[in-house]
C-alpha positions as CSV (number, residue, x, y, z in Angstrom):
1,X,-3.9,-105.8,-35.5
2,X,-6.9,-103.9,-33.6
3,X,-6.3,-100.3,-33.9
4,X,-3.6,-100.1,-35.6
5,X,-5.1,-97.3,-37.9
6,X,-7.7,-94.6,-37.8
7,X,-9.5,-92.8,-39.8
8,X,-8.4,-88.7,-39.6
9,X,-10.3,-86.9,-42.4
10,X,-13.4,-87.5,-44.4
11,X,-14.6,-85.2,-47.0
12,X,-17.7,-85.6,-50.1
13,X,-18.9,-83.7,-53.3
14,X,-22.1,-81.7,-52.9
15,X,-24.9,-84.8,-54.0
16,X,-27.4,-82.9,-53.5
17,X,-26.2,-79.5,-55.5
18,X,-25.1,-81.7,-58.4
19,X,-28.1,-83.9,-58.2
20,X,-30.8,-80.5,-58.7
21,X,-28.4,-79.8,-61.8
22,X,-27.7,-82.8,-63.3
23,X,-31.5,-83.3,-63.5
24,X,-31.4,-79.6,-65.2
25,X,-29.0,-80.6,-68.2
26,X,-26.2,-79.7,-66.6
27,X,-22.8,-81.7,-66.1
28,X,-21.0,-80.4,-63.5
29,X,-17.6,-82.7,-63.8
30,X,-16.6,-86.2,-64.6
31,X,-15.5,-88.4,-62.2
32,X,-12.2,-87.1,-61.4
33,X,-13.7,-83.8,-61.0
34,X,-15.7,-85.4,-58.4
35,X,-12.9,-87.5,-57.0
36,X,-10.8,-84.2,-56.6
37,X,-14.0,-82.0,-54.7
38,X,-14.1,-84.8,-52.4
39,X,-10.0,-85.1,-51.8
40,X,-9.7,-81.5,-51.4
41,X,-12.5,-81.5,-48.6
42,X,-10.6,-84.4,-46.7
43,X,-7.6,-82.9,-46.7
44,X,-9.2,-79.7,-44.8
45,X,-11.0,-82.0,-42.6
46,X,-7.7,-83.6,-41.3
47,X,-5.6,-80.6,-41.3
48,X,-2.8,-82.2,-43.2
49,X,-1.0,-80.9,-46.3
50,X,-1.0,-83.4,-49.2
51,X,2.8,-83.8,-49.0
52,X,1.7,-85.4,-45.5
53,X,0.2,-88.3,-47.7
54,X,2.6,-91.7,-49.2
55,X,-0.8,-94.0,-50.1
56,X,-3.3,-93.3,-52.6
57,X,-6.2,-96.2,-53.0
58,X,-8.9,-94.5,-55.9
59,X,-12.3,-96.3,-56.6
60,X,-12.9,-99.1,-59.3
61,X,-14.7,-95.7,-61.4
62,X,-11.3,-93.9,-62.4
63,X,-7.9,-94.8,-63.5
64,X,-5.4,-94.8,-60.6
65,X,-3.0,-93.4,-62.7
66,X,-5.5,-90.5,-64.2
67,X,-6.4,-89.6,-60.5
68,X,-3.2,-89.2,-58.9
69,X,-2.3,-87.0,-61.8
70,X,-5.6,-85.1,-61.3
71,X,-4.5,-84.9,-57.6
72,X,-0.7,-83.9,-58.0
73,X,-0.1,-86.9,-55.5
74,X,3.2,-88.5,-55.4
75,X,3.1,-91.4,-53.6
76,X,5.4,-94.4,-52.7
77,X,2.2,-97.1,-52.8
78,X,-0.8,-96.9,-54.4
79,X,-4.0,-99.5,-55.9
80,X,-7.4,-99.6,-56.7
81,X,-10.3,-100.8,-54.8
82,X,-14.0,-100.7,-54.0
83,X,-15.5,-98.8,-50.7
84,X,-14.9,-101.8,-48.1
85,X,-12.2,-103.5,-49.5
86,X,-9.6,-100.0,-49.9
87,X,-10.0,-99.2,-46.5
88,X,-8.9,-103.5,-45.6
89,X,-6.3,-102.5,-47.9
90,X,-5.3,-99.3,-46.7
91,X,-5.3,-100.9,-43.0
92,X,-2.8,-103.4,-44.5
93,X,-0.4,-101.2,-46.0
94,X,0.1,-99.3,-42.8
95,X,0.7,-102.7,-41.0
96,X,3.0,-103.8,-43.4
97,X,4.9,-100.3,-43.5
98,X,4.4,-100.0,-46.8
99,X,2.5,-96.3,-46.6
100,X,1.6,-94.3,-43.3
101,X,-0.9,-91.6,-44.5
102,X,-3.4,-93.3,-47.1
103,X,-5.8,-91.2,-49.0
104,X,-9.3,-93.5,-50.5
105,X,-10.6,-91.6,-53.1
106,X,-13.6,-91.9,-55.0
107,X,-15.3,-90.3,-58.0
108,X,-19.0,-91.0,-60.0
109,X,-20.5,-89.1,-62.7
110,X,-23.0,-92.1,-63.3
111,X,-25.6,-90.1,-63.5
112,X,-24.5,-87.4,-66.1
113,X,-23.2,-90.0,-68.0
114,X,-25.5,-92.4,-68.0
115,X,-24.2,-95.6,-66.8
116,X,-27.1,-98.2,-67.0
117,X,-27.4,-100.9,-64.2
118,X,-30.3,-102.5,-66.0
119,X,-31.1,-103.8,-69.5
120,X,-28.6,-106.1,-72.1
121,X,-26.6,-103.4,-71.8
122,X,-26.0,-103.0,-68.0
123,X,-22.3,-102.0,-67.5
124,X,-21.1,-102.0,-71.5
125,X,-23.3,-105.0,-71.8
126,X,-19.8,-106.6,-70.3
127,X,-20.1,-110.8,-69.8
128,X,-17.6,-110.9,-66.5
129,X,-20.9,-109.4,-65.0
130,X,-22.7,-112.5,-63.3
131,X,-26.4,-111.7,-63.7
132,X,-25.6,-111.0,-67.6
133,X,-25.1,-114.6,-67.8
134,X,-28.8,-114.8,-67.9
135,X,-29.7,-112.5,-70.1
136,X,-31.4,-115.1,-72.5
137,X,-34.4,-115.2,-69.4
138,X,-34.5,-111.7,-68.8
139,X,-31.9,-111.2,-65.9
140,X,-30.3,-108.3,-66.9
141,X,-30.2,-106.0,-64.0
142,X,-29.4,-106.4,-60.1
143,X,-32.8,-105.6,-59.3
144,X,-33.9,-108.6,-61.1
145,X,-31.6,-110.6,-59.3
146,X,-32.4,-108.8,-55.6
147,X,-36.3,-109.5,-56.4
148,X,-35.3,-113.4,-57.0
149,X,-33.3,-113.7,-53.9
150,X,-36.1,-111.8,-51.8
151,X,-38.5,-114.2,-53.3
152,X,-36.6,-116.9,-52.9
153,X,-36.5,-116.1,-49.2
154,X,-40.0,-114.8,-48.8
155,X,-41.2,-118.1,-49.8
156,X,-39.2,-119.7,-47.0
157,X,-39.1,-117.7,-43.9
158,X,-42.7,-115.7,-44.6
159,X,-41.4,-112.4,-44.6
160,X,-44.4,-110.0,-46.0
161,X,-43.3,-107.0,-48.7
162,X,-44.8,-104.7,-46.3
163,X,-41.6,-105.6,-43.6
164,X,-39.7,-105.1,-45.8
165,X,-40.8,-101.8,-46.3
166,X,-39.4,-101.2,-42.7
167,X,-36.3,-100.7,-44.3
168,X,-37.2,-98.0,-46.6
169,X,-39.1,-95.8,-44.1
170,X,-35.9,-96.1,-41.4
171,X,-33.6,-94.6,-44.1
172,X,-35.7,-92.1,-44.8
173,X,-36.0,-90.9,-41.4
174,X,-32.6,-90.5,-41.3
175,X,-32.3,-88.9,-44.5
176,X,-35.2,-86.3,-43.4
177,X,-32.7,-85.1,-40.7
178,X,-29.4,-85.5,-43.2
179,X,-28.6,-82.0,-44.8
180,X,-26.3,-84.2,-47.0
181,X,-29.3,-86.2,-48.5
182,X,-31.5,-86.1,-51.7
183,X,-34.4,-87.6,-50.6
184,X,-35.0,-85.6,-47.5
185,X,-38.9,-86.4,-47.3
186,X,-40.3,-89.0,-44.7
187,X,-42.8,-91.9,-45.8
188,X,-44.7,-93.9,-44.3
189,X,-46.0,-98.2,-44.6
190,X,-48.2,-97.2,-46.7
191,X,-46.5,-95.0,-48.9
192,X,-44.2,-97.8,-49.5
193,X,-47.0,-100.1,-50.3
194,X,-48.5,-97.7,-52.8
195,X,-45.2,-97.4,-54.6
196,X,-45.2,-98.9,-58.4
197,X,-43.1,-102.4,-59.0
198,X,-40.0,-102.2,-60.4
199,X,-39.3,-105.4,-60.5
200,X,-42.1,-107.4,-58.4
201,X,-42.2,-107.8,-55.4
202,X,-39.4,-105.1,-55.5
203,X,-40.9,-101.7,-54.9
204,X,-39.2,-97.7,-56.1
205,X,-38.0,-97.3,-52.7
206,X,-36.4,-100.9,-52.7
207,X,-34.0,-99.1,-55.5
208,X,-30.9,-97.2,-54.6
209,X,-30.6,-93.6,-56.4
210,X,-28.6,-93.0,-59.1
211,X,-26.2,-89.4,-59.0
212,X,-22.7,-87.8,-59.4
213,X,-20.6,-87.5,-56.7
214,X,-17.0,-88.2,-55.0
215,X,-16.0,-89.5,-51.7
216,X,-12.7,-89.5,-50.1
217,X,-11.4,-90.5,-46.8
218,X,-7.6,-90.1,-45.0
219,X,-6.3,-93.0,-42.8
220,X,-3.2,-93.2,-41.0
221,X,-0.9,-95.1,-38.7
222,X,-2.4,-95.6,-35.0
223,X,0.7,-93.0,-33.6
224,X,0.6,-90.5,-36.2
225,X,-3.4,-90.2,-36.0
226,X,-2.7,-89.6,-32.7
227,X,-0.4,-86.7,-33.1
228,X,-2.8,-85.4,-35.7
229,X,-6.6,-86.3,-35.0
230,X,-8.4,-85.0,-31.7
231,X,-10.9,-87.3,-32.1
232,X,-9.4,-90.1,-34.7
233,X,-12.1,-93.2,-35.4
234,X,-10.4,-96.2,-35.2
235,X,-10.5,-99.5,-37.4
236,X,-11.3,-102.1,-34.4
237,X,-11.6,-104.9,-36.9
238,X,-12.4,-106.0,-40.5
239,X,-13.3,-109.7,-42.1
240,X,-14.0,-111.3,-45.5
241,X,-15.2,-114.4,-46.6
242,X,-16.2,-115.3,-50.4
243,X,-19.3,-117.4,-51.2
244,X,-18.3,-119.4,-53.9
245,X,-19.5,-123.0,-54.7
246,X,-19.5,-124.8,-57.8
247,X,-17.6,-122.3,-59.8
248,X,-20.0,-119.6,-59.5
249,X,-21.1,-117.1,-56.3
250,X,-24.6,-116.9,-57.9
251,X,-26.4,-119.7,-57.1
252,X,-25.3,-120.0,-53.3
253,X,-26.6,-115.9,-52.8
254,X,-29.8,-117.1,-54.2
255,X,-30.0,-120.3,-51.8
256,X,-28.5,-119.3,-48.9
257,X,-28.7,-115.6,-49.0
258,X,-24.7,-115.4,-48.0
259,X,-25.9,-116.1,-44.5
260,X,-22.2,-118.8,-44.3
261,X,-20.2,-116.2,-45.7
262,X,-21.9,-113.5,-43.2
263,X,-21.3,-116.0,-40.2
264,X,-18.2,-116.7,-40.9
265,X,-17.1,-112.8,-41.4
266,X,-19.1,-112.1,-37.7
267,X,-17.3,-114.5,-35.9
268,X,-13.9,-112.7,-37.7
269,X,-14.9,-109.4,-36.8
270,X,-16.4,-109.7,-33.2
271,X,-13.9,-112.1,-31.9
272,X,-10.9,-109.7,-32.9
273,X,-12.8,-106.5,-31.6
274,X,-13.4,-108.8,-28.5
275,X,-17.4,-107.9,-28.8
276,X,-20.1,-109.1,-30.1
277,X,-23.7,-107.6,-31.8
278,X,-25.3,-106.5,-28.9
279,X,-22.0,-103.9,-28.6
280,X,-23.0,-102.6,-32.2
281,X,-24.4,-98.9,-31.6
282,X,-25.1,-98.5,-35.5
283,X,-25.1,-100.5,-38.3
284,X,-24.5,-99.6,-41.7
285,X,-25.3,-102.0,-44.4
286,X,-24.4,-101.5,-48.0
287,X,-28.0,-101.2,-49.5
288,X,-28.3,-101.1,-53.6
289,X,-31.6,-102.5,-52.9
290,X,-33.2,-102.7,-49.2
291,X,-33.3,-106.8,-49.6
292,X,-29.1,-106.3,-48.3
293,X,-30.8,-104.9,-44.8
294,X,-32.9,-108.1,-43.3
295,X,-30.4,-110.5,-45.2
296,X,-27.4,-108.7,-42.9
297,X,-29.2,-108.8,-39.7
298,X,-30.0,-112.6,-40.1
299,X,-26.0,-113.3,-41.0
300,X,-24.2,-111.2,-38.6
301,X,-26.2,-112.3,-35.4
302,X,-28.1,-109.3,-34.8
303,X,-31.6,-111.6,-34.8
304,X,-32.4,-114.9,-35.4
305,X,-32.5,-116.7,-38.7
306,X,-35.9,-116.0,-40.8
307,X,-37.0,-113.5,-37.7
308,X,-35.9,-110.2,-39.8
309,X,-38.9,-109.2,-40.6
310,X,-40.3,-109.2,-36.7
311,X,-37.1,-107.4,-36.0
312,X,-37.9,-104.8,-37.6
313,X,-41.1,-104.4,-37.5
314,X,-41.3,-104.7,-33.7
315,X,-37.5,-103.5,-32.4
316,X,-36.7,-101.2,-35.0
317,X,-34.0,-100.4,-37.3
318,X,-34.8,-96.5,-37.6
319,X,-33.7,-93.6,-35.2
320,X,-34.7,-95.0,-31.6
321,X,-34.9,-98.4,-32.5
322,X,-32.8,-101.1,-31.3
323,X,-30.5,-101.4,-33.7
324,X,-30.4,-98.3,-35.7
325,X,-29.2,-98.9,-39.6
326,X,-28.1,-96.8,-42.3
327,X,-28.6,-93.5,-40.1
328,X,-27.6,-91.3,-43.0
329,X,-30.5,-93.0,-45.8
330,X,-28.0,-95.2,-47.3
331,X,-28.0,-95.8,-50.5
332,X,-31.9,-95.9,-50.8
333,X,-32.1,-92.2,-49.9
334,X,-29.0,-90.3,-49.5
335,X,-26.3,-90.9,-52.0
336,X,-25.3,-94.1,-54.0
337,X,-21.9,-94.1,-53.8
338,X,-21.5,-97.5,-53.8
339,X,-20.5,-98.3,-50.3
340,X,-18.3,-95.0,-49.8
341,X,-20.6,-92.5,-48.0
342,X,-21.1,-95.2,-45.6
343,X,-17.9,-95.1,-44.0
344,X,-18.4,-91.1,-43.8
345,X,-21.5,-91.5,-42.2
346,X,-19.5,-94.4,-39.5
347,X,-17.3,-92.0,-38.3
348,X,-19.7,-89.2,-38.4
349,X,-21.4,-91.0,-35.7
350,X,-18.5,-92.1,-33.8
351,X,-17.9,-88.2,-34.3
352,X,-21.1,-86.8,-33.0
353,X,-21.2,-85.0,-35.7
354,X,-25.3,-86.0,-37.1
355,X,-27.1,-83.5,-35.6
356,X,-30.8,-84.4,-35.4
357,X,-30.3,-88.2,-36.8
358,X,-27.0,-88.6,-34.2
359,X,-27.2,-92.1,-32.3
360,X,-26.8,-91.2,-28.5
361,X,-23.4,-92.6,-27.1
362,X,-22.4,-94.1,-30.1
363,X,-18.8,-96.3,-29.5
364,X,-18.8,-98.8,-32.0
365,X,-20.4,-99.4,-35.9
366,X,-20.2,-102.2,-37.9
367,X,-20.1,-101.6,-41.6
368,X,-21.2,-104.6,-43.6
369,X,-20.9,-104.7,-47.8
370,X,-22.2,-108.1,-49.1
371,X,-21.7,-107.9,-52.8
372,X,-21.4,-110.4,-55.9
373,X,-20.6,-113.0,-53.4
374,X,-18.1,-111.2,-50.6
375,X,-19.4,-110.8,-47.7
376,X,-16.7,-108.2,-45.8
377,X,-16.9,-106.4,-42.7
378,X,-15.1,-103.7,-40.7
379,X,-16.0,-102.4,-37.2
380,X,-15.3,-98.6,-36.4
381,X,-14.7,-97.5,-32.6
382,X,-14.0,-94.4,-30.9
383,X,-12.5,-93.3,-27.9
């Protein structure tokens, strides 16, 4: 159902506070603490009182049991999601009447604790993760498996590392002009291009950062958002579709670069919103490594297949361009919070709320999270 929710409070931790002091030995929280910074901030931004809330979704990172004590939330429905998929789910509780007032809550303290991404270890070493699988031949980390799959595609389409730098230097002009941001300095081609390997051809500023932090978001029912928001941001539309063939999701990201799971979410997304890409004002594209960016604006129509690279290089993804993408830095630049500071930064925008990195006339953003194999989608209006 289009519009039939909105989004009526955002709120976040202080990344870049905790990041100076993390780096200095301290630990400022664990992820609840984080979790509760971020809930607390939300709940001033909507101007409700918690008792106002029945829905609780918390982040794959806590307990949902732990957080809603830690919150003092009594709720009558509650789960546990990632970024993208709590608000689909939060969208569907209020259809279904099971909860009118959801709060998404999220909390990180990867960094103090130091959760590794990388190495046999990456997650608890844990074997449900796909690229550990291939540990034997050194695939132990996403990066390894983002530098295969730009590779992969390189080699096909003739995309140059230097376009894909494009996608590092947009973020960081957004990040330059983002209070809210860690890396807050610009860089240029060439900077990029003098940047160490990681994991060849992928480059530092290919890498998302690693920090503590919390996110948390408040969406209600269309009527009630009404009564409550002055400017609520409105869920036009959202899509999934999991690549999967042969038992595994792994091989057809590496071949096909989700491009039929992308399509097949685009056509979801645009047909319900009754638009299509060339509506988009902003894009915001969940971005552990910059290799998401050019897959994204091959799948969901926004260019022609193997033509991301002249995209960006001669249209633009950065403030002023023609399609401007991950306004805030992303996940490259201004907080990894796995996928959750990107819906702030959506209905920042839709807010005019960004100051200096603020779209002009922004009406509609598609968010975009393709991850270990789903490719899901939501598009954000205002009024």
């Amino acid at each position: 159902m289009r519009r039939s929710a909105a989004v009526i409070g955002i709120g976040h931790s202080d990344w870049v506070a905790d990041w100076h002091r993390v780096r200095a030995g301290e630990r400022p929280g664990d992820c609840y603490h984080y979790g509760a910074v971020a809930f607390r901030n939300a709940l001033k931004d909507a101007g409700i009182k918690r008792d106002q809330i029945d829905g609780l979704i918390v982040g794959p990172t806590t307990a949902y049991e732990r957080m809603a004590e830690v919150l003092h939330m009594d709720v009558r429905w509650g789960d546990q999601a990632d970024a993208v998929l709590s608000v689909l789910q939060a969208v569907q509780a209020i259809e279904t009447g099971a909860a009118e007032v959801v709060a998404l809550v999220y909390g990180n303290d990867q960094r103090s604790a130091g959760t590794q991404y990388g190495g046999p270890q990456a997650m608890g070493g844990d074997l449900f993760l796909s690229y550990v699988y291939h540990a034997p031949w050194g695939m132990t980390s996403q990066g390894a498996l983002y530098a295969m799959t730009f590779r992969a595609y390189a080699e096909r389409y003739g995309i140059s590392e230097r376009d894909l730098g494009h996608v590092a230097v947009a973020q960081r002009q957004g990040s330059a002009r983002n209070p809210n941001a860690i890396q807050r300095k610009e860089i240029t081609l060439d900077d990029y291009m003098a940047a160490r390997y990681i994991t060849e051809p992928l480059r530092l500023f290919d890498y998302c950062l690693i920090n503590d932090g919390g996110v948390a978001l408040i969406i209600a029912e269309a009527s009630i958002a009404r009564k409550l928001a002055e400017n609520p941001v409105w869920i036009e539309a959202t899509g999934r579709f999991d690549l999967n063939r042969a038992a595994t999701s792994l091989e057809p990201r590496l071949t096909d670069f989700y491009r039929p799971a992308q399509q097949h979410v685009a056509q979801e997304v645009f047909n319900r919103a009754g638009i299509g890409p060339k509506d988009i004002d902003v894009f915001q594209v969940y971005d552990s490594f910059s290799v998401h960016v050019p897959l994204a604006l091959e799948g969901y129509g926004y260019c022609g297949v193997g033509e991301a690279g002249k995209f960006m290089s001669e249209q633009g993804i950065g403030l002023g361009g023609a399609l401007p993408t991950n306004t805030s830095g992303g996940h490259l630049s201004e907080t990894y919070m796995q996928g959750w500071a990107h819906q702030i930064e959506c209905v920042r925008q839709l807010r005019g709320e960004c100051g200096d990195r603020q779209v002009a006339n922004a009406r509609r953003v598609h968010y975009s999270s393709d991850v270990a194999g789903k490719a899901v989608s939501i598009i954000y209006g205002s009024d």
